[in-house]
PDB file of N, CA, C, O and CB in Angstrom:
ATOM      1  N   UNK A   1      -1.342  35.771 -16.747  1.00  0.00           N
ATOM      2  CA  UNK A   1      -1.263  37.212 -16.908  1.00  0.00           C
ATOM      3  C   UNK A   1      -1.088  37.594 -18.378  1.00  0.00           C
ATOM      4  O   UNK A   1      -1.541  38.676 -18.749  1.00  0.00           O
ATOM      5  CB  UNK A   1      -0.115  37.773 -16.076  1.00  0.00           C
ATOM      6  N   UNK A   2      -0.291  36.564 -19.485  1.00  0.00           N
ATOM      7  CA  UNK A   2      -0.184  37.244 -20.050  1.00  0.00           C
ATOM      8  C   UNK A   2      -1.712  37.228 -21.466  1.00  0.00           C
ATOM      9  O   UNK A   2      -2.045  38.102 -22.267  1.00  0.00           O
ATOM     10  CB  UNK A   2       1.269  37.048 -20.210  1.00  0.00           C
ATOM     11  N   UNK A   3      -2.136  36.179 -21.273  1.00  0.00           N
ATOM     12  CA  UNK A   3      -3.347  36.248 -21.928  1.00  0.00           C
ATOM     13  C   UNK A   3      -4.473  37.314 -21.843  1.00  0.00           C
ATOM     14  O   UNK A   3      -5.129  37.525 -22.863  1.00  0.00           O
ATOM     15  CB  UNK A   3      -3.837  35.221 -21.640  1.00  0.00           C
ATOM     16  N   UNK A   4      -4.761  38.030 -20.658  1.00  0.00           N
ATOM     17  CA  UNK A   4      -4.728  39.413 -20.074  1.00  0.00           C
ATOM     18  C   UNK A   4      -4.216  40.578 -20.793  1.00  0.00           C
ATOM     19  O   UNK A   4      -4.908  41.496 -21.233  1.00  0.00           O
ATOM     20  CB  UNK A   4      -4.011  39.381 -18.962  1.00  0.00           C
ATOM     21  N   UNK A   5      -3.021  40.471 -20.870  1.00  0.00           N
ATOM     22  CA  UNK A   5      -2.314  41.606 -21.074  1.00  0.00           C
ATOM     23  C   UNK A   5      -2.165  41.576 -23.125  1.00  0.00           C
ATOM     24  O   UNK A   5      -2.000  42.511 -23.908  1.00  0.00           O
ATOM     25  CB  UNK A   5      -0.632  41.439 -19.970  1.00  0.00           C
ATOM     26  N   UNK A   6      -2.301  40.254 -23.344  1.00  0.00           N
ATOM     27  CA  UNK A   6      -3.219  40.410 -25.179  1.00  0.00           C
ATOM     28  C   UNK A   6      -4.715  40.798 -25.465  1.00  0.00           C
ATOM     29  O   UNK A   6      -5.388  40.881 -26.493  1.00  0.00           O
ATOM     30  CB  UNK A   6      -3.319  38.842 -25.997  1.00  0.00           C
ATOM     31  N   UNK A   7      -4.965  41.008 -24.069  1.00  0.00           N
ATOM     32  CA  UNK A   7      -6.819  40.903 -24.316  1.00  0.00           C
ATOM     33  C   UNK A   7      -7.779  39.839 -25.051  1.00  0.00           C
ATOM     34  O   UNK A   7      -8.827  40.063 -25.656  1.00  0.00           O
ATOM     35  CB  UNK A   7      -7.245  42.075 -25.149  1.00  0.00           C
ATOM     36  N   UNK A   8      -7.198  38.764 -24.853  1.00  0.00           N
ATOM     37  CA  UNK A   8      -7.731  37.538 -24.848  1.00  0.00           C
ATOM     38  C   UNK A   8      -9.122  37.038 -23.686  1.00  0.00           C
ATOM     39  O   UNK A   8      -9.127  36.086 -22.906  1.00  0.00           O
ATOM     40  CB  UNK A   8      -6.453  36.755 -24.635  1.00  0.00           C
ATOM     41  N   UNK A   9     -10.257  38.110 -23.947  1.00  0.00           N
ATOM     42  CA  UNK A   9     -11.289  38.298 -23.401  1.00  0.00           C
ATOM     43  C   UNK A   9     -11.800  37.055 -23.215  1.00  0.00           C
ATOM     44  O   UNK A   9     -12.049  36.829 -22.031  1.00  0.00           O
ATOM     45  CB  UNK A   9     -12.015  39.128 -23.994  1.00  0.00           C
ATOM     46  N   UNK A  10     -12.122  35.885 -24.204  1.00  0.00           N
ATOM     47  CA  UNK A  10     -12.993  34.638 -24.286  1.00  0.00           C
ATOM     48  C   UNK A  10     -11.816  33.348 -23.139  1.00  0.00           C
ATOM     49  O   UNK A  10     -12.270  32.458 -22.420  1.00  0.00           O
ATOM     50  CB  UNK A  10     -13.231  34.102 -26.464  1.00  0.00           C
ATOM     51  N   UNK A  11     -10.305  33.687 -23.337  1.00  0.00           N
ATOM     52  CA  UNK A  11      -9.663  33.248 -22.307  1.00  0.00           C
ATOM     53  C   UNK A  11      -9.802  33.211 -20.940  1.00  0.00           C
ATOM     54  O   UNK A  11     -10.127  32.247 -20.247  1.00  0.00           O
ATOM     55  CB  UNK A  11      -8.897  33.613 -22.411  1.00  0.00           C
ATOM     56  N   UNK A  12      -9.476  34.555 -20.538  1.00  0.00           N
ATOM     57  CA  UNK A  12      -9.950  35.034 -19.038  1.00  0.00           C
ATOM     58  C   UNK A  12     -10.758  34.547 -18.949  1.00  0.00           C
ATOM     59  O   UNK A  12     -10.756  33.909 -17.896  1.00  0.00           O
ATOM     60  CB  UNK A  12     -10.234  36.251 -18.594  1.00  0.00           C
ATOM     61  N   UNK A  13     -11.693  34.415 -19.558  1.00  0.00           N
ATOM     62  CA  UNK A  13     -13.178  34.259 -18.839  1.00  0.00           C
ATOM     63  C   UNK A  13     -13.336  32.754 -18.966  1.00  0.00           C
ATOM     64  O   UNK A  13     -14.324  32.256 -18.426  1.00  0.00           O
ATOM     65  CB  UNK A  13     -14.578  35.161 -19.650  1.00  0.00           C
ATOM     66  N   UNK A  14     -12.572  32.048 -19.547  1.00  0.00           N
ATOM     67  CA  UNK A  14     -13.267  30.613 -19.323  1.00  0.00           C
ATOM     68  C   UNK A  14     -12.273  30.246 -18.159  1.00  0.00           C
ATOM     69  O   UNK A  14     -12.765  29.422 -17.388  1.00  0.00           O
ATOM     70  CB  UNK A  14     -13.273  29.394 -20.805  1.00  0.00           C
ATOM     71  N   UNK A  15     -10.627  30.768 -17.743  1.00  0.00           N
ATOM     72  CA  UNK A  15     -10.223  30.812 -16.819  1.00  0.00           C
ATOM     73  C   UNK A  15     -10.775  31.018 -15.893  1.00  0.00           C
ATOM     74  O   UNK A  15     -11.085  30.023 -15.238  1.00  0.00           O
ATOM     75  CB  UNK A  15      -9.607  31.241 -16.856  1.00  0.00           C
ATOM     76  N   UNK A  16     -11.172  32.338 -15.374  1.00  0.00           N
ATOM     77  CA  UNK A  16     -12.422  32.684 -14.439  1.00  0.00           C
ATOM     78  C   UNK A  16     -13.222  31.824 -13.861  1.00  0.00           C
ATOM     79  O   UNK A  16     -13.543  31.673 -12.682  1.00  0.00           O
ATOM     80  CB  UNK A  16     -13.286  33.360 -15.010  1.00  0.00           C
ATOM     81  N   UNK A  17     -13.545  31.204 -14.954  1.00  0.00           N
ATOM     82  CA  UNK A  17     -14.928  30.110 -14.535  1.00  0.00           C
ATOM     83  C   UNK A  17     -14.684  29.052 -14.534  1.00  0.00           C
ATOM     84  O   UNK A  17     -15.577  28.271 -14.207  1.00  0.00           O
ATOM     85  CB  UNK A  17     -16.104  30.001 -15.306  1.00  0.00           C
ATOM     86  N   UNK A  18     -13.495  28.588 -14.863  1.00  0.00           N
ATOM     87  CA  UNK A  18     -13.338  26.726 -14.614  1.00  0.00           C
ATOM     88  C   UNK A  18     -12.254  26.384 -14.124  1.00  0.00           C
ATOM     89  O   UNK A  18     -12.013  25.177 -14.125  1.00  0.00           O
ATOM     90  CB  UNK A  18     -13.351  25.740 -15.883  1.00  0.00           C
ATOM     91  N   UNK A  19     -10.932  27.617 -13.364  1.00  0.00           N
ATOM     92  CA  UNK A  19     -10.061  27.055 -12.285  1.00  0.00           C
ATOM     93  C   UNK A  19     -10.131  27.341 -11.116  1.00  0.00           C
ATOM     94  O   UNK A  19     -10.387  28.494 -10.768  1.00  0.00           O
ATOM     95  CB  UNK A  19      -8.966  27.219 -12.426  1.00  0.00           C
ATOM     96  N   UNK A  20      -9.966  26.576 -10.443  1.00  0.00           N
ATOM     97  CA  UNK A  20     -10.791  26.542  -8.589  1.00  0.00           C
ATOM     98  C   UNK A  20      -9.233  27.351  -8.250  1.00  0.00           C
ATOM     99  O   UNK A  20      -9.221  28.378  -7.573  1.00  0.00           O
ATOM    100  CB  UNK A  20     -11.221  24.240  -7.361  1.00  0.00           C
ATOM    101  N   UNK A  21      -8.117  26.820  -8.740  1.00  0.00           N
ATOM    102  CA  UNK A  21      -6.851  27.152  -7.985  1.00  0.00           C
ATOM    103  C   UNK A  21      -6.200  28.507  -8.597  1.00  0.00           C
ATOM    104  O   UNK A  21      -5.115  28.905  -8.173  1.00  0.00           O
ATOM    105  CB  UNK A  21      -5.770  25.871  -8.099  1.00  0.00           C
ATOM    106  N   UNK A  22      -7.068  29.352  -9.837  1.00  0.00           N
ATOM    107  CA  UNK A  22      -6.559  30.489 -10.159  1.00  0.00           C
ATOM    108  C   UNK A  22      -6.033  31.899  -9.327  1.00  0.00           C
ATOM    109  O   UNK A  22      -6.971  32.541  -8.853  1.00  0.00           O
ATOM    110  CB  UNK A  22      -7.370  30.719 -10.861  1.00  0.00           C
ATOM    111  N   UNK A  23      -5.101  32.288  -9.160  1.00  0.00           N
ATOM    112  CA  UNK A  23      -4.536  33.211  -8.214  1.00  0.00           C
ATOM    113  C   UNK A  23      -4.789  34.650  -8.924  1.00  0.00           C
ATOM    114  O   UNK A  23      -3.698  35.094  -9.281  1.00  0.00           O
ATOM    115  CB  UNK A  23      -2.902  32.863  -7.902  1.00  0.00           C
ATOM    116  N   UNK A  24      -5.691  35.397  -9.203  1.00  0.00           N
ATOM    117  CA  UNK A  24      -6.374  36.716  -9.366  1.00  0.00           C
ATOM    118  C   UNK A  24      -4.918  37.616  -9.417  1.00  0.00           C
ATOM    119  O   UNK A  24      -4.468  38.048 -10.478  1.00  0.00           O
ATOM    120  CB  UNK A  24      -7.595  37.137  -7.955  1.00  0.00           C
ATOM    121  N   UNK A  25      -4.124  37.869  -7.818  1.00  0.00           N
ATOM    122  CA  UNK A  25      -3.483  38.755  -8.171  1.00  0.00           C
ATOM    123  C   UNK A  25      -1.839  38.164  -7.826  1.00  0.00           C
ATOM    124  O   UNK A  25      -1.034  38.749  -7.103  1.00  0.00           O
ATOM    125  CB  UNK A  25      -4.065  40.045  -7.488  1.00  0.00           C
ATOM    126  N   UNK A  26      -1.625  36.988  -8.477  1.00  0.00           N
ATOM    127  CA  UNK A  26      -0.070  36.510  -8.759  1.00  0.00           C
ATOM    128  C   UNK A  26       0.625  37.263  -9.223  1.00  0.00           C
ATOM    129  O   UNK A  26       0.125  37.788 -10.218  1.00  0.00           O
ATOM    130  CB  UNK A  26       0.185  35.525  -9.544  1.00  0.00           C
ATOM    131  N   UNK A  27       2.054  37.759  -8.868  1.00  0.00           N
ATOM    132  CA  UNK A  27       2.757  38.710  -9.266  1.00  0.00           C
ATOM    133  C   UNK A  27       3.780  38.061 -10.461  1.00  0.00           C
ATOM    134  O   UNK A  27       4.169  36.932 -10.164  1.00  0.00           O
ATOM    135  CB  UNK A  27       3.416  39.350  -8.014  1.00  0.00           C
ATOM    136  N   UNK A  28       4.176  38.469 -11.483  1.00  0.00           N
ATOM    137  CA  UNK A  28       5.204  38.094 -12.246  1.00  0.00           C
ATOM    138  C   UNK A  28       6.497  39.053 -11.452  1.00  0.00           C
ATOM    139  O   UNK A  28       6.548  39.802 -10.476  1.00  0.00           O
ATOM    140  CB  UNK A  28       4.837  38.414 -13.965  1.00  0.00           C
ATOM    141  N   UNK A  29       7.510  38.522 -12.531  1.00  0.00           N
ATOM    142  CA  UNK A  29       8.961  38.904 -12.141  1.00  0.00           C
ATOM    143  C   UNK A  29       9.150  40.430 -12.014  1.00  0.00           C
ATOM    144  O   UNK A  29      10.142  40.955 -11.508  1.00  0.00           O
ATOM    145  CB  UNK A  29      10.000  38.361 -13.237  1.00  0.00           C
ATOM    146  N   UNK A  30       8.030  41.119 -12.557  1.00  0.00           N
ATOM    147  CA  UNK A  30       8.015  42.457 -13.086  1.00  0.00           C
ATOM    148  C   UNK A  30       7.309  43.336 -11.818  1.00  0.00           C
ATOM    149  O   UNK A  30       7.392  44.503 -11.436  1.00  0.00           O
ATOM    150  CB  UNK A  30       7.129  42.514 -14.614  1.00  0.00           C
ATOM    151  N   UNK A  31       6.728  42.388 -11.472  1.00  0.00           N
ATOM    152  CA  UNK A  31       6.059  43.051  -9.775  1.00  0.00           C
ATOM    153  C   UNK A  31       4.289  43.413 -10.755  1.00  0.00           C
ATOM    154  O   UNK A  31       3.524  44.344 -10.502  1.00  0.00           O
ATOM    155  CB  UNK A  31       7.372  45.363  -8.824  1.00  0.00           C
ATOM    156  N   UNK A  32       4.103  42.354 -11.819  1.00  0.00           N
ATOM    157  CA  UNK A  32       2.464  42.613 -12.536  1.00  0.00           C
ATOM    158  C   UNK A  32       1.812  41.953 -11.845  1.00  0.00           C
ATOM    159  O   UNK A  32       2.340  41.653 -10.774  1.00  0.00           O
ATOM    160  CB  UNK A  32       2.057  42.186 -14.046  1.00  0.00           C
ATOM    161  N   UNK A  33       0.608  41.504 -12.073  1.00  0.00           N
ATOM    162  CA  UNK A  33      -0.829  41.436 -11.527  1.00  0.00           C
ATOM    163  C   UNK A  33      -1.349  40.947 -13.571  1.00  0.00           C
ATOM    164  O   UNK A  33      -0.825  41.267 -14.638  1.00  0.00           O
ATOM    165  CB  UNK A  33      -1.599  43.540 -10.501  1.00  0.00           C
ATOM    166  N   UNK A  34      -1.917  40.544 -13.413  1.00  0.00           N
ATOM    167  CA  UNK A  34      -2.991  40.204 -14.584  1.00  0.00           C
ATOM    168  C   UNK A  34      -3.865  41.768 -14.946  1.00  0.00           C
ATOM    169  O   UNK A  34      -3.961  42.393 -16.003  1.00  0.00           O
ATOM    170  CB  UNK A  34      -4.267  38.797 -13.902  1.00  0.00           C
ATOM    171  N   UNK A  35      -4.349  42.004 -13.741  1.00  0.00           N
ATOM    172  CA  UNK A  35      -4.915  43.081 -13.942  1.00  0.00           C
ATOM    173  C   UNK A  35      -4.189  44.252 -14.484  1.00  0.00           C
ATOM    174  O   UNK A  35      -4.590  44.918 -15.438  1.00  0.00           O
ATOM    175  CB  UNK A  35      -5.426  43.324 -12.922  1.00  0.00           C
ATOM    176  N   UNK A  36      -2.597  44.562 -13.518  1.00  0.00           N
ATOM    177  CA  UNK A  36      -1.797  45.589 -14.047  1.00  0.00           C
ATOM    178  C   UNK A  36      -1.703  45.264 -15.556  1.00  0.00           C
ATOM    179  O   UNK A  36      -1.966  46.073 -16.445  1.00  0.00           O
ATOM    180  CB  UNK A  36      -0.389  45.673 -13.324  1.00  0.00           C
ATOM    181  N   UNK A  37      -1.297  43.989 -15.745  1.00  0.00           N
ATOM    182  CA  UNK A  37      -0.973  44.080 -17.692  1.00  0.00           C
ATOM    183  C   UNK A  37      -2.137  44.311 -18.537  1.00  0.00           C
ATOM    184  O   UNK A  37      -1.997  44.866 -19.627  1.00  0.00           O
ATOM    185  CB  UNK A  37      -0.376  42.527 -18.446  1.00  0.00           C
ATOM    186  N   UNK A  38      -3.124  43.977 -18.173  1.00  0.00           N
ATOM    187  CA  UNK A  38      -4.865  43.856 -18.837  1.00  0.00           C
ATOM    188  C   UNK A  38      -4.934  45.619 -19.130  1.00  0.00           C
ATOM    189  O   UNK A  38      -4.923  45.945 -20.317  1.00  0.00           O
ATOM    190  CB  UNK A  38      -6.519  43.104 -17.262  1.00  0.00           C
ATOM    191  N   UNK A  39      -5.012  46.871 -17.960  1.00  0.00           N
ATOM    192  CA  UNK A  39      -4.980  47.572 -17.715  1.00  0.00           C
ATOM    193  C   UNK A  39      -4.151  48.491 -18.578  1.00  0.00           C
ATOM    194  O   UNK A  39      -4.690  49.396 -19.216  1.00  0.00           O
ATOM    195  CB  UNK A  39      -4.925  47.339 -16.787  1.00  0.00           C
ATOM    196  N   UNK A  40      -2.754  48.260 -18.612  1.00  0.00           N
ATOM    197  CA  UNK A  40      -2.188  48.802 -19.539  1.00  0.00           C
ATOM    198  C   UNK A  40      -2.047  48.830 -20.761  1.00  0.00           C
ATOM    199  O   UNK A  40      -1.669  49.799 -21.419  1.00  0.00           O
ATOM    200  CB  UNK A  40      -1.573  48.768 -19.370  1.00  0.00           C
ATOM    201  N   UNK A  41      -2.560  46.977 -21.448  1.00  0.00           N
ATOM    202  CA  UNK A  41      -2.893  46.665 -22.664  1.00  0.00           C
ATOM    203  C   UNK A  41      -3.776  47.871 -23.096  1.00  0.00           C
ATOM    204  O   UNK A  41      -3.433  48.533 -24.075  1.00  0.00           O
ATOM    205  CB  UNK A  41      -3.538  45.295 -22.727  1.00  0.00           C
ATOM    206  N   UNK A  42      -4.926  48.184 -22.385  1.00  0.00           N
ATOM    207  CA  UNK A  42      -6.136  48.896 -23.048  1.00  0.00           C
ATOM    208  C   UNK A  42      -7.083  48.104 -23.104  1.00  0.00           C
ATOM    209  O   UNK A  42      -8.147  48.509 -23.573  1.00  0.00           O
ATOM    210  CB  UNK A  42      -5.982  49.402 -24.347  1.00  0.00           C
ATOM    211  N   UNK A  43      -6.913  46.261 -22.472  1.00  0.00           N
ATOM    212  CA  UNK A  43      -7.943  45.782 -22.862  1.00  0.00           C
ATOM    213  C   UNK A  43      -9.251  45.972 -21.837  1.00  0.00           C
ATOM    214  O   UNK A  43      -9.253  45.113 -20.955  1.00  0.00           O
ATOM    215  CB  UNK A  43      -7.578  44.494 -23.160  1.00  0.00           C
ATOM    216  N   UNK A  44      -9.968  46.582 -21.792  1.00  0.00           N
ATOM    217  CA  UNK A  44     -11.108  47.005 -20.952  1.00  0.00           C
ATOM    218  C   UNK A  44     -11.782  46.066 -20.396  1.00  0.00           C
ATOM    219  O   UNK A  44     -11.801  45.826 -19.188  1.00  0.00           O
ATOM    220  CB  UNK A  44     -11.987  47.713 -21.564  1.00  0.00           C
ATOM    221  N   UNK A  45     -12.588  45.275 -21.571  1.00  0.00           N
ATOM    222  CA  UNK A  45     -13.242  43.432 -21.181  1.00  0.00           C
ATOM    223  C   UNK A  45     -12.333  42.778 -20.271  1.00  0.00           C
ATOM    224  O   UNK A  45     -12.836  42.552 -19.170  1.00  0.00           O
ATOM    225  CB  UNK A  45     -13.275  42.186 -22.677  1.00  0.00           C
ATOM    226  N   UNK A  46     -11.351  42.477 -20.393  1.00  0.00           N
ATOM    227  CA  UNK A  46     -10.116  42.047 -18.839  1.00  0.00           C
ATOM    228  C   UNK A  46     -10.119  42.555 -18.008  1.00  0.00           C
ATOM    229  O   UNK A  46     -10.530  42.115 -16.934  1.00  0.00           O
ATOM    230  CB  UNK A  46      -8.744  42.130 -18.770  1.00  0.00           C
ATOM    231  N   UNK A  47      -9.588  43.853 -18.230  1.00  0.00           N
ATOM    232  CA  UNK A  47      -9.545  44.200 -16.809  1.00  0.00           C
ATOM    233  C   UNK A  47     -11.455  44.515 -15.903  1.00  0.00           C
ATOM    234  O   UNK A  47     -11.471  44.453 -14.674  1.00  0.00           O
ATOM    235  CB  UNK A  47      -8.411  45.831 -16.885  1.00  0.00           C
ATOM    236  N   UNK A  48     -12.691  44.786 -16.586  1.00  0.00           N
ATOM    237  CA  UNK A  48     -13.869  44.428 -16.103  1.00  0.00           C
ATOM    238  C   UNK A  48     -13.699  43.047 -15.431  1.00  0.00           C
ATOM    239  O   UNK A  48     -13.592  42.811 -14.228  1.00  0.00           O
ATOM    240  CB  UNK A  48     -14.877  44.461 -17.176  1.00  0.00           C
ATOM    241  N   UNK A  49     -13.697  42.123 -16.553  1.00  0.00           N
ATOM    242  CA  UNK A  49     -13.699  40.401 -16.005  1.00  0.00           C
ATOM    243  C   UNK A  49     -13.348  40.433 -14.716  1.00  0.00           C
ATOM    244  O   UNK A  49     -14.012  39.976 -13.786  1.00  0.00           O
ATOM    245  CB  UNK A  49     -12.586  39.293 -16.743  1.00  0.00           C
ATOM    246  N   UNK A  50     -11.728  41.270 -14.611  1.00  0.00           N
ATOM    247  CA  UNK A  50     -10.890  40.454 -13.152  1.00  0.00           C
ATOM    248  C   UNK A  50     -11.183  41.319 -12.534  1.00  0.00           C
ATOM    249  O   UNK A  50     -10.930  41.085 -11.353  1.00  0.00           O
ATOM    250  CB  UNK A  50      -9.227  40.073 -12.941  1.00  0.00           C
ATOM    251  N   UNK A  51     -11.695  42.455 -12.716  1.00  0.00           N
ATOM    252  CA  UNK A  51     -12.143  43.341 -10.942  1.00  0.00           C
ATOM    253  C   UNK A  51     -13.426  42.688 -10.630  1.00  0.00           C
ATOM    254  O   UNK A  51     -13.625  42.445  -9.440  1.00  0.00           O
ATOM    255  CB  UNK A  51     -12.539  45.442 -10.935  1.00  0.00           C
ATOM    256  N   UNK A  52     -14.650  42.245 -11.785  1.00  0.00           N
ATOM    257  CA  UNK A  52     -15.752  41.357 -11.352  1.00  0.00           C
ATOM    258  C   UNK A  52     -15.137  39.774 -10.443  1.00  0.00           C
ATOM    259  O   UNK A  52     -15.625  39.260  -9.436  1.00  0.00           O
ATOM    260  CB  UNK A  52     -16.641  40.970 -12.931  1.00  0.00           C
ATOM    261  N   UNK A  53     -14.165  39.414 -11.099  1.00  0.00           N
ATOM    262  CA  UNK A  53     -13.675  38.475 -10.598  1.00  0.00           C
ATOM    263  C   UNK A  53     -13.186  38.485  -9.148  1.00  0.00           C
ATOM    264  O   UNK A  53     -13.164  37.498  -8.412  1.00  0.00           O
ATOM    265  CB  UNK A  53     -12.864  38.208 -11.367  1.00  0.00           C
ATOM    266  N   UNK A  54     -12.726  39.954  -8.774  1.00  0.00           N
ATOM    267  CA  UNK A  54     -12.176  40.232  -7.314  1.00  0.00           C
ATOM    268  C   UNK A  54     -10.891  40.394  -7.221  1.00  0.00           C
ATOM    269  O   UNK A  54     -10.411  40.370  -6.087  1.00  0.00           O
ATOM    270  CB  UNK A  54     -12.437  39.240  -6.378  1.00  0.00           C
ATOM    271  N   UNK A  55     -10.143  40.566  -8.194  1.00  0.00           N
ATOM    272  CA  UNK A  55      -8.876  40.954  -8.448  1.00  0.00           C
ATOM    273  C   UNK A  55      -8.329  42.564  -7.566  1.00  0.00           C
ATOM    274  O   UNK A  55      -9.090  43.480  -7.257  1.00  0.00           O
ATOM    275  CB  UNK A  55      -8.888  41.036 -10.133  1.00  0.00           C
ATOM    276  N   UNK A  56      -7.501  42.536  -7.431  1.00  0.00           N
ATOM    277  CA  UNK A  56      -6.560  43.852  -6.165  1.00  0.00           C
ATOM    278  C   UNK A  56      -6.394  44.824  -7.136  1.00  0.00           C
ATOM    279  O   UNK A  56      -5.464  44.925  -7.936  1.00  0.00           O
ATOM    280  CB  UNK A  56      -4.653  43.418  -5.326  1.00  0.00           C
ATOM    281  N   UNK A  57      -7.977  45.978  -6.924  1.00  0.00           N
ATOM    282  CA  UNK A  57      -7.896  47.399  -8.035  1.00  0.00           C
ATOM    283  C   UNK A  57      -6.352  48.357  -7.339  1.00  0.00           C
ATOM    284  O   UNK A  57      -5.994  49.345  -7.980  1.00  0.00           O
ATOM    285  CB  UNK A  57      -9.881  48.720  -7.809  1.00  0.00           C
ATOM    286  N   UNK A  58      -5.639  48.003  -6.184  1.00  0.00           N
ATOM    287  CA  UNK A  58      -5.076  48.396  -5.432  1.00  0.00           C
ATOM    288  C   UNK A  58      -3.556  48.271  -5.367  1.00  0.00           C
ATOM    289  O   UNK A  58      -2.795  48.751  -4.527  1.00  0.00           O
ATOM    290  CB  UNK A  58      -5.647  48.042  -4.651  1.00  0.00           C
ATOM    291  N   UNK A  59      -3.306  47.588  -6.339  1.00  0.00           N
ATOM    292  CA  UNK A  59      -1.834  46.858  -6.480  1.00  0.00           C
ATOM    293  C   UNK A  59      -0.803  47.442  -7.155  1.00  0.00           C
ATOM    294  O   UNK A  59      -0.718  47.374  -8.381  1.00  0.00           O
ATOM    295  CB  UNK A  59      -1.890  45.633  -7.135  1.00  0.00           C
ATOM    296  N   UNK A  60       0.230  48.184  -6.258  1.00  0.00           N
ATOM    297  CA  UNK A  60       1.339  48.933  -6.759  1.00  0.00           C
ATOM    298  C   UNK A  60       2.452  47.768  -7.309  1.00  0.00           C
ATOM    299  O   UNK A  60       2.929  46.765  -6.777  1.00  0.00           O
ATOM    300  CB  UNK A  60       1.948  49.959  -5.508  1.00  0.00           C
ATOM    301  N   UNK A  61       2.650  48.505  -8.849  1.00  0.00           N
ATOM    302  CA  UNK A  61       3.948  47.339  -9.156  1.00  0.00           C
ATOM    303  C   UNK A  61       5.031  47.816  -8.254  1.00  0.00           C
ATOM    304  O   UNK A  61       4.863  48.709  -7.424  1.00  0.00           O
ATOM    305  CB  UNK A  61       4.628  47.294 -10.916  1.00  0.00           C
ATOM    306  N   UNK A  62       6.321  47.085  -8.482  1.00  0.00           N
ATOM    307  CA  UNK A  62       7.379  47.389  -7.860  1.00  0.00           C
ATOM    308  C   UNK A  62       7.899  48.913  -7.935  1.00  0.00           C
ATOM    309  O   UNK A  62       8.631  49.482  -7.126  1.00  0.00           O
ATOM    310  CB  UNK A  62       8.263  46.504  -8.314  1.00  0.00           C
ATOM    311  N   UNK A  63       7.425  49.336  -8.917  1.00  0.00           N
ATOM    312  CA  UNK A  63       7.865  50.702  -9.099  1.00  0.00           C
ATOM    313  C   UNK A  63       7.462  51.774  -8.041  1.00  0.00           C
ATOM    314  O   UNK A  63       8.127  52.701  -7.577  1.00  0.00           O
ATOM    315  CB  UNK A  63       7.376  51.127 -10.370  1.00  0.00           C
ATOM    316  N   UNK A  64       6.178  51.380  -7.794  1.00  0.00           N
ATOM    317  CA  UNK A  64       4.931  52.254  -7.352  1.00  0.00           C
ATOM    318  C   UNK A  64       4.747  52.920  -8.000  1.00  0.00           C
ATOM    319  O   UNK A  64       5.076  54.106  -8.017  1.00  0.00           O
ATOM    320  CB  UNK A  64       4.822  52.908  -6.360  1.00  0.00           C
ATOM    321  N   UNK A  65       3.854  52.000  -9.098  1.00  0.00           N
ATOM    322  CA  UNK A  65       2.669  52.711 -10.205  1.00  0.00           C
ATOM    323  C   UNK A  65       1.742  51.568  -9.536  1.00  0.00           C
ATOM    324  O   UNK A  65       2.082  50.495  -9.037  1.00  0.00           O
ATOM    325  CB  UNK A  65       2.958  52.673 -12.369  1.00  0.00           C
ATOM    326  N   UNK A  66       0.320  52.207  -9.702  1.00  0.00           N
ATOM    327  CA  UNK A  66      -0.310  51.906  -9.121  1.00  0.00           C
ATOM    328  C   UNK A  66      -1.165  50.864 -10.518  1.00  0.00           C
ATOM    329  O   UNK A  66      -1.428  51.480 -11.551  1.00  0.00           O
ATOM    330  CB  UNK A  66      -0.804  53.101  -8.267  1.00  0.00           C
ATOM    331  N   UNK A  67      -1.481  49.575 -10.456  1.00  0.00           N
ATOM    332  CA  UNK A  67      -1.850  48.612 -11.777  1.00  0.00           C
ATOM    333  C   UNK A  67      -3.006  49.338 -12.460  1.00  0.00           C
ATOM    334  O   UNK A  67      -3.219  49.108 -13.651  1.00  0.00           O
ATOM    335  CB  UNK A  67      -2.377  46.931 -11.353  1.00  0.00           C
ATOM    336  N   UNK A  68      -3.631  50.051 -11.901  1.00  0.00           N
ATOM    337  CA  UNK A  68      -5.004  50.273 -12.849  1.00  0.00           C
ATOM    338  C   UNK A  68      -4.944  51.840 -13.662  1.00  0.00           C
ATOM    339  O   UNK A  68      -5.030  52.783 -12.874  1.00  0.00           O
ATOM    340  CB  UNK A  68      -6.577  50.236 -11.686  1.00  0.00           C
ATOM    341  N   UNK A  69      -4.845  52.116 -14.741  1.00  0.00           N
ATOM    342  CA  UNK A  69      -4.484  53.122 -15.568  1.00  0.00           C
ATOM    343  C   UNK A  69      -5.882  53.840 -16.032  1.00  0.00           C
ATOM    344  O   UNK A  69      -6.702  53.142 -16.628  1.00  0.00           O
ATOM    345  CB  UNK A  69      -3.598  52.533 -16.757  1.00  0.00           C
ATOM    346  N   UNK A  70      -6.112  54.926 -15.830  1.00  0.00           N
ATOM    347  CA  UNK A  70      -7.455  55.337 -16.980  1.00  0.00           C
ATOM    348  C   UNK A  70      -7.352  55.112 -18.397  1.00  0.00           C
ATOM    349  O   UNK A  70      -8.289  55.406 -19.138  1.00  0.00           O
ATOM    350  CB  UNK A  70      -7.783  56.870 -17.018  1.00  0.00           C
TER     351      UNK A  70
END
């Protein structure tokens, strides 16, 4: 998540593509998602990657904020 949430675009994506056992929407301690931190970073290329990837556009943190931000 947190490579995501630096916008470490060339990361994700080789993640994406070369771990069979990667978990899309693993929660951290914070109740995040990869996507929620990607999302809030601003990094756009991430959060594209992991909704192409199939990542949960749907995922309320613990707060109930909902992970995906305009």
């Amino acid at each position: 998540a947190s490579v995501a949430e630096r916008g470490k675009f060339s990361t994700v994506r080789t993640l994406l593509e070369e771990s069979e056992q990667l978990e899309l929407d693993a929660i951290d301690e914070d109740g995040e998602t990869a996507l929620t931190l990607a999302s809030w970073a601003g990094s756009a290329e991430c959060v594209r990657l992991l909704i192409e990837a199939g990542a949960d556009r749907d995922h309320f943190t613990t707060l109930g904020e909902l992970g995906i931000t305009s």
